[in-house]
N, C-alpha and C positions, 0 to 999 in steps of 0.2 A: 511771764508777766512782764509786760514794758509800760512804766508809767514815765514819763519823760517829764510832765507835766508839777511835779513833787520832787524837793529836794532826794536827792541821792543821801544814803542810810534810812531812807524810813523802811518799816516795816513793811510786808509786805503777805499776810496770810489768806490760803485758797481754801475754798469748800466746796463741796458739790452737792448735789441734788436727783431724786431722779422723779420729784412731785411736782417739775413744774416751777416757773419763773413767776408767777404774777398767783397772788398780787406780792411775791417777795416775803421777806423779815424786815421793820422797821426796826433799825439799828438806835438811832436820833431821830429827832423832828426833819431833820434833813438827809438822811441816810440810808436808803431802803436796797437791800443787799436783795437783788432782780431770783431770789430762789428762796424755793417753799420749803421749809424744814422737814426731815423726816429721818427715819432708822438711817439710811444712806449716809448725812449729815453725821452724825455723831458716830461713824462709825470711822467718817472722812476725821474728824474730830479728835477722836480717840487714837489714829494713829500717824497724826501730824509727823513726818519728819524720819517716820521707819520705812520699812523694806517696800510698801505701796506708793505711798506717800511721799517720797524723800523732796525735801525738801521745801513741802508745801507752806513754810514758816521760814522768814528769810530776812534777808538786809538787800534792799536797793543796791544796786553796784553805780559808779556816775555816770551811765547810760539813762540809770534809772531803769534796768532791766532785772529780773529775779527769774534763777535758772531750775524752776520747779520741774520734776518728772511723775511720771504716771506709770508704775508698774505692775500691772495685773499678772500673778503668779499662772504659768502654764498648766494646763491641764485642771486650773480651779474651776468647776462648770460654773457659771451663768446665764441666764436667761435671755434671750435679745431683750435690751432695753434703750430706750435715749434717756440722759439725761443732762447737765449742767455745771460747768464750773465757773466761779466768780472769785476774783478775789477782792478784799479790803484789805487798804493803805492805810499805814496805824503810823503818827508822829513817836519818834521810842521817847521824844524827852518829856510833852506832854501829855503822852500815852492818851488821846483821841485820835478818834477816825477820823481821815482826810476825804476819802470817799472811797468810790468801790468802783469794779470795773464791770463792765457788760456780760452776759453771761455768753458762754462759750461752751457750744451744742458736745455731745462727745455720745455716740451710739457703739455697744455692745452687738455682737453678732456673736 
């Protein structure tokens, strides 16, 4: 994640998708998170921060960059699939969104 554009320590949590960007999650009246919820989603959801996950919940460093990975465990079968990740920038004092970032394609083989 590099948001440059948002004070450094803000929040910074990822989720993914595999139903599709549009028309999104309306977050706020002003905030629509560019991905379609589904099982994926809470699954991404459920394991913020463990062994697949690591670090998908984070703090801005003053780059304003967040050093999330993606670890798909070897030999776990899936399916070829495309799907999507976004993240939303969370203020930690006022605890709102600042906004969200673009979704970023990511294909299964």
């Amino acid at each position: 994640v590099i948001a440059r554009c948002v004070s450094p320590q803000s929040l910074y949590f990822i989720t993914w998708s595999f139903s599709g960007t549009s028309p999104g999650t309306q977050l706020t009246p002003t905030i629509n998170v560019p991905l379609n919820q589904d099982a994926w989603t809470l699954l991404c959801h459920a394991g913020t921060n463990g062994s697949i996950f690591d670090r998908f919940l984070g703090t801005l460093g003053e780059e304003g960059v967040g050093r999330a990975s993606f670890h798909w465990p070897a030999g776990l079968p899936l399916h070829p699939m495309q799907g999507h990740f976004a993240a939303l920038i969370v203020d930690p004092v006022q605890s709102v969104f600042l906004g969200v970032t673009n979704p970023i394609g990511i294909e299964f083989r």
